[in-house]
C-alpha positions as CSV (number, residue, x, y, z in Angstrom):
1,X,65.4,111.0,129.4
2,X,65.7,113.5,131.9
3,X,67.9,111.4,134.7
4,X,70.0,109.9,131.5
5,X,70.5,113.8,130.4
6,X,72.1,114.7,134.2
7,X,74.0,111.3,134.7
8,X,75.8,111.9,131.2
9,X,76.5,114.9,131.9
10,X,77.6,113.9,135.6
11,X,80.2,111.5,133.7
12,X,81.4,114.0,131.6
13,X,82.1,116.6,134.4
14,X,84.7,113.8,135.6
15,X,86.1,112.6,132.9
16,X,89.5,113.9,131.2
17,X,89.5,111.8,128.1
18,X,86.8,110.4,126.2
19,X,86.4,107.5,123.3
20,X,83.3,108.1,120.7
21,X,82.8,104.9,118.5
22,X,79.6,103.6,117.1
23,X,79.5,99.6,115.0
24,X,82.0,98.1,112.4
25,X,81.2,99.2,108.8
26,X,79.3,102.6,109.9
27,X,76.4,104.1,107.8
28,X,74.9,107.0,108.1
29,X,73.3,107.4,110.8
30,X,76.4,105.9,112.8
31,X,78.6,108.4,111.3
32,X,75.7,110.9,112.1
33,X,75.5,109.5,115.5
34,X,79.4,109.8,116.4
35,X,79.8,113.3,114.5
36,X,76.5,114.9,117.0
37,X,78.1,113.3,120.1
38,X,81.4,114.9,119.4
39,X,79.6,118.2,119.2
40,X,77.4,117.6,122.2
41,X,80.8,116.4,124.2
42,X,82.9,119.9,123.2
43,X,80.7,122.3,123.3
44,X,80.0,121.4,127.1
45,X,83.6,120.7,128.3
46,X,85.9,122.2,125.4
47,X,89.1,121.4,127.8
48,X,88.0,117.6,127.8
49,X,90.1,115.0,125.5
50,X,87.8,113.7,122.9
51,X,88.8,111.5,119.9
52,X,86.2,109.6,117.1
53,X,87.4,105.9,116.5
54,X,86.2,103.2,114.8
55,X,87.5,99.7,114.5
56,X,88.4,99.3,110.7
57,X,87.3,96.8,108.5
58,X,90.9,97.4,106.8
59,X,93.8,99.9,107.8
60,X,92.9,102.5,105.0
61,X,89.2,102.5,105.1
62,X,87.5,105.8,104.0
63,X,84.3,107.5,104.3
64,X,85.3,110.3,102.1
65,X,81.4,111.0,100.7
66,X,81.0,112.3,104.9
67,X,83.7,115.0,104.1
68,X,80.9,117.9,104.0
69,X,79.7,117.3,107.7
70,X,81.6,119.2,110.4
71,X,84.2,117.4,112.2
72,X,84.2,114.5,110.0
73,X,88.5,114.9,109.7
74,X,87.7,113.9,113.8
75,X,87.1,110.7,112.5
76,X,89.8,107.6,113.0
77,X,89.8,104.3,111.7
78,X,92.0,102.0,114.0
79,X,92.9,98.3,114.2
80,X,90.8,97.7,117.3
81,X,88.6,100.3,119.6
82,X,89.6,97.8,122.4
83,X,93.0,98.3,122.1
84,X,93.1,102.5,121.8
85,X,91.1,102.8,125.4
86,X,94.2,102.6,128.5
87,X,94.7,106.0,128.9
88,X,90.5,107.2,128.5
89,X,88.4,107.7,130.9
90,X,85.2,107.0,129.7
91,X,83.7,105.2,126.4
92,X,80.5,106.6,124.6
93,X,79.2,103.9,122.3
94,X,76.4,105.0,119.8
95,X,73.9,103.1,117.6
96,X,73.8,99.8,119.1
97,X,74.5,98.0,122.4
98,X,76.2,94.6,122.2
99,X,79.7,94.8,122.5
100,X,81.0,92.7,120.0
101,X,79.6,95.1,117.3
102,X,81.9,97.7,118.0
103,X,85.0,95.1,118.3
104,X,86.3,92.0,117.2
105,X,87.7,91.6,121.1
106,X,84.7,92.6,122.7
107,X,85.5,90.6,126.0
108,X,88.9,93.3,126.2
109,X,86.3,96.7,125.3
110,X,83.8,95.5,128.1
111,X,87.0,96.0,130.5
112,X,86.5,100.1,130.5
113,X,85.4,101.0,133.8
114,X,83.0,103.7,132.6
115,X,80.7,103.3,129.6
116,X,77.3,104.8,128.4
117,X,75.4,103.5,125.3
118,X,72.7,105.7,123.1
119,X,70.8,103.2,120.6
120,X,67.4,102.5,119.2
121,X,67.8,99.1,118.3
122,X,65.8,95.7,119.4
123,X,68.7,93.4,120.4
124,X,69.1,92.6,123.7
125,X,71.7,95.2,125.3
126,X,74.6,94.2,127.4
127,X,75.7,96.1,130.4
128,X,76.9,99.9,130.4
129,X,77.3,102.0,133.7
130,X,74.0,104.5,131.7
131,X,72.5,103.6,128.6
132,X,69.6,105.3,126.5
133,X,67.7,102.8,124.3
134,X,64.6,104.1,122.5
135,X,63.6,101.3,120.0
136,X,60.5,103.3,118.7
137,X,62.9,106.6,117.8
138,X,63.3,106.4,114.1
139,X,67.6,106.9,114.1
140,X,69.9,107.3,116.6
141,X,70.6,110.5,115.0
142,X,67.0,111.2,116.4
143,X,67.7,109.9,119.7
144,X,70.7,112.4,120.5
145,X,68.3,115.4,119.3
146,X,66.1,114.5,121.6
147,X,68.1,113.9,124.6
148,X,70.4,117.0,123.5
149,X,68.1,119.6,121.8
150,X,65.0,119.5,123.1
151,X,65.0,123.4,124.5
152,X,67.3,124.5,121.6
153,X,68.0,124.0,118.3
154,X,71.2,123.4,116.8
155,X,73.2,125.4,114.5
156,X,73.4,124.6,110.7
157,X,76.2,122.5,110.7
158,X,75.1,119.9,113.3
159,X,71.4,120.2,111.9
160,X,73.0,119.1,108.6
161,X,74.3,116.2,110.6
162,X,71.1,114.7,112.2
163,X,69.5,115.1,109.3
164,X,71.8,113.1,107.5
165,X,71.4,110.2,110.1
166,X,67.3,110.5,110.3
167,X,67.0,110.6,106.5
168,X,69.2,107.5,106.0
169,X,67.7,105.1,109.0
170,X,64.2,106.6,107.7
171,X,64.5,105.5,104.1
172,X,63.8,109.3,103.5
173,X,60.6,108.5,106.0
174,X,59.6,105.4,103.7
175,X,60.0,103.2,106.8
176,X,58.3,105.2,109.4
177,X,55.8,103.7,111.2
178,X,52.8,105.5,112.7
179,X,54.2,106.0,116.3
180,X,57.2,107.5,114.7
181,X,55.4,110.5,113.8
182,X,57.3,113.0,115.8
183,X,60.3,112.3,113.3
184,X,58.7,114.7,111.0
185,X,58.5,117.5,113.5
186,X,62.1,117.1,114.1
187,X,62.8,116.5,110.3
188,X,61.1,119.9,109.7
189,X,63.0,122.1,112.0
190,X,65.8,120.9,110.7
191,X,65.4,121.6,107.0
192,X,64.3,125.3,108.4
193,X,67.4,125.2,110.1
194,X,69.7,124.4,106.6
195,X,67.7,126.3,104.4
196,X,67.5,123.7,101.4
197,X,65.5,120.9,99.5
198,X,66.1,117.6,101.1
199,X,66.8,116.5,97.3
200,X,69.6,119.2,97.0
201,X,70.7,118.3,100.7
202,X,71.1,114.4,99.4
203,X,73.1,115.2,96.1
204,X,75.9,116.5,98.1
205,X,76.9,113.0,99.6
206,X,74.6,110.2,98.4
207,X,75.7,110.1,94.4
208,X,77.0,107.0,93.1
209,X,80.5,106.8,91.2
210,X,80.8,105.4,87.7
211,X,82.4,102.3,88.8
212,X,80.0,102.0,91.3
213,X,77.0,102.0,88.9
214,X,79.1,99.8,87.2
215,X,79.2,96.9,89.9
216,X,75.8,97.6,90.3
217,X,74.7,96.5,86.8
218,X,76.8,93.5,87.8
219,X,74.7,93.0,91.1
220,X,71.5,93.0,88.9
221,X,72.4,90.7,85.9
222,X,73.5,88.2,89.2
223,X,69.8,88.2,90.8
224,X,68.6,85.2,92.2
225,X,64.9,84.7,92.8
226,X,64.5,81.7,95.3
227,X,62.2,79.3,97.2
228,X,62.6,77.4,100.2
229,X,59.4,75.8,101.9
230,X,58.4,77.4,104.7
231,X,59.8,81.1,104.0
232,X,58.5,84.0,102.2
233,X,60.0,84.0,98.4
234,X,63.7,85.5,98.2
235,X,66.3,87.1,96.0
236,X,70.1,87.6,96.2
237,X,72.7,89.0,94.5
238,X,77.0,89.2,94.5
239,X,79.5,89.9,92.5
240,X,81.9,87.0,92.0
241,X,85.5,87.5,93.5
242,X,87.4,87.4,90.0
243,X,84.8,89.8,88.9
244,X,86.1,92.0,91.9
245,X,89.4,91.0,91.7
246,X,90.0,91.9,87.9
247,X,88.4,95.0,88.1
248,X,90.3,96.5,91.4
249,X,86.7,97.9,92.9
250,X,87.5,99.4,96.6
251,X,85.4,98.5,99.6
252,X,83.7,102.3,99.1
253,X,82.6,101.0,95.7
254,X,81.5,97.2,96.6
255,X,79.0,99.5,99.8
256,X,77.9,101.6,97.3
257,X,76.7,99.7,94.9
258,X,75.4,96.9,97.4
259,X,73.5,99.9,99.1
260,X,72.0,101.4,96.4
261,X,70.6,97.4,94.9
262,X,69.2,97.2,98.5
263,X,67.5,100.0,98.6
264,X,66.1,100.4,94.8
265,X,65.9,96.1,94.1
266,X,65.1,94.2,97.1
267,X,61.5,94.3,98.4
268,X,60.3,96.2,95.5
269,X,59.9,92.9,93.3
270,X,56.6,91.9,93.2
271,X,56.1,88.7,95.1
272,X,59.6,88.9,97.0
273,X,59.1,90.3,100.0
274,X,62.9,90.3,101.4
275,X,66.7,89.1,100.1
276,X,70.1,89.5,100.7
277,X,73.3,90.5,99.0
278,X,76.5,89.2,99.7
279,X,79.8,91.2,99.2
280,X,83.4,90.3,98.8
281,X,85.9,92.5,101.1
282,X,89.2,93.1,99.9
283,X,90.1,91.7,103.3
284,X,88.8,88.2,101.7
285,X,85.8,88.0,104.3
286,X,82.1,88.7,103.2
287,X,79.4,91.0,104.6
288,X,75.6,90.6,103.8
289,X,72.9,92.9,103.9
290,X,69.7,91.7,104.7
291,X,65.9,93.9,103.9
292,X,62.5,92.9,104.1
293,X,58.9,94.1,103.9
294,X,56.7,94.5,106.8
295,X,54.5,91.0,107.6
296,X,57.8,89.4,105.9
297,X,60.9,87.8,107.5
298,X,62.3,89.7,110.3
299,X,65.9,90.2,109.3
300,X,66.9,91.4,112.7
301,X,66.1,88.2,113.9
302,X,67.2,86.2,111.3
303,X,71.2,87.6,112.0
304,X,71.1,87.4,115.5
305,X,70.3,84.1,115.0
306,X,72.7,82.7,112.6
307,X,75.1,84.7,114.8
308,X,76.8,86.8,112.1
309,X,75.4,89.9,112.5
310,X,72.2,92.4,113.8
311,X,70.4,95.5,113.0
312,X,66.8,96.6,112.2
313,X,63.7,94.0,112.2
314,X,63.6,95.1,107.8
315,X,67.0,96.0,107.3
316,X,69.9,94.1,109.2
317,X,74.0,93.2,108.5
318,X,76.2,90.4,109.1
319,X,79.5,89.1,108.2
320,X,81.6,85.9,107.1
321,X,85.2,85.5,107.7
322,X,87.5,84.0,105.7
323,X,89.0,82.6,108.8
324,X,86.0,80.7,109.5
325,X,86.1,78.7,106.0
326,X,84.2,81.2,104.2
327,X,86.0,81.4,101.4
328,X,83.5,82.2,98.7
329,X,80.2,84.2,97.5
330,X,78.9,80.3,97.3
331,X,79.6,79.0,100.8
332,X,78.1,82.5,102.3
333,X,75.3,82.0,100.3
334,X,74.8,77.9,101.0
335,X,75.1,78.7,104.4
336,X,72.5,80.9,104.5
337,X,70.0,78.3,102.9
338,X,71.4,75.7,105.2
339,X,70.4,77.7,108.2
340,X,66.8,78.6,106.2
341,X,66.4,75.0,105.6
342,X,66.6,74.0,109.4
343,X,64.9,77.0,110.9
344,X,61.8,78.6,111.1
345,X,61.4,82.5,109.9
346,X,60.3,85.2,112.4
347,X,57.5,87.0,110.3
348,X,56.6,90.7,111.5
């Protein structure tokens, strides 16, 4: 940690102009991950050219439930990363290290002469001139405290900010495991350090809307409990495309709801040990989200290899495009069984 600490720093003492980004459709602790860096990056070299960017799902994508956090206006949501990086000198990429989760033209990102990577995931890494991967820190929120603030603590407004990341990658510490201890040391100085309940902390950013609640009553009259020999029992969910379409729901909504039925619905039905929903852009392509128990399917695994996605061994992402013939909730859904059908599961 020590020698990644001076060579970052080494990089940023030569660099005029920097590029923060972190994966396609961020969650929390992405947004917390980008949001920290920023204030690492500034507060060391405040004459330095620093800009947030993501590469947008669609041209007026919004995170608007961040806009409490400090520096969230930093934020940009552009067409491409990999087409916003000629006149940077070096690219920071945080919570995961494969390129082509940070870009749909990862071949032109990978072209930066200068990169560094922060990450805690278990996919295999491409190559970055540094990288930092701790796979047994609970966030990546985590992993940037550690590296950054281990001799002082940070003010309120960034300790609101890795607490946002550490609670949401933790499942508000449902999912650590017992060598992830230390996240409750770190967890505690930060809730001395904001000076409220972690309930009261939540309620400013992690309500759901109306309509929200709304599509997901719709998720939950659509649950599928399945079987397919040789896996685990399953359940899915979606919301048809005219029911989408008819009611005007915005991406925001469709994650909302899709996140909250994840989190509250799948795993905690007795005898189904993992599932999947599948969700309808307003782009016309699809993203699923994946969650299992432990000593069930490892969903990780199960993206990387269907090669749509990646993420956490119980909770994992992945996409269809409607460029690829996906052009229904069905065909995402039969492909999935198609691939369960002639593959094996990973069980951890």
């Amino acid at each position: 940690m020590e020698n990644f600490r001076k060579s970052f720093f080494e990089l940023i003492d030569v660099s005029s102009s920097i590029i923060i980004t972190s994966h396609i459709s961020p969650d929390d602790d992405s947004i917390a991950s980008v949001l920290s860096m920023y204030d690492v990056v500034t507060k060391y070299k405040s004459d330095v050219q620093v800009r947030i960017v993501y590469t947008a799902e669609k041209s007026n994508e919004v995170v608007g439930r961040y806009g409490t956090f400090q520096n969230f206006e930093q934020i940009e949501f552009v067409d491409d990363v990999a087409n916003h990086l000629n006149s940077y000198d070096l690219l920071i990429m945080l919570d995961g290290a494969e390129y082509h989760r940070f870009s749909r033209i990862p071949e032109k990102l990978q072209q930066i002469k200068t990169s560094v990577v922060i990450d805690h995931h278990s996919s295999p890494p491409d190559n970055f001139t540094i990288s930092y991967i701790d796979t047994n820190s609970s966030s990546n929120a985590e992993n940037i405290y550690s590296i950054f603030y281990d001799t002082e603590l940070p003010s309120k407004k960034v300790a609101e900010i890795f607490l946002l990341g550490i609670l949401a990658d933790t499942g508000t510490f449902r999912f650590l495991k017992p060598t992830q201890t230390k996240t409750f040391t770190v967890a505690k100085n930060l809730v001395e350090i904001i000076g409220i309940s972690i309930d009261e902390f939540l309620s400013r950013y992690n309500q759901i809307s109306t309509r929200a609640f709304m599509l997901l009553q719709e998720y939950i009259k659509n649950t599928v409990f399945d079987e397919i020999d040789g896996w685990p029992k399953f359940q899915y969910t979606f919301a048809s495309e005219k029911y989408i379409r008819d009611n005007n729901f915005l991406d925001s909504e469709i994650s909302s709801a899709s996140s909250m039925y994840a989190a509250f619905y799948i795993r905690n039905i007795q005898e189904y040990s993992w599932g999947f929903t599948v969700n309808c852009r307003t782009t016309g392509d699809y993203n699923v989200s994946f969650r299992s128990l432990p000593k069930s399917v490892n969903v990780r695994d199960f993206a990387e290899r269907m090669k749509i996605g990646g993420g956490h061994d119980r909770a994992a992402g992945g996409g269809f495009k409607k460029t690829d013939g996906y052009g229904s909730v069905s065909a995402c859904v039969d492909a999935i069984k198609e691939f369960m059908r002639n593959n094996k599961p990973l069980i951890s």
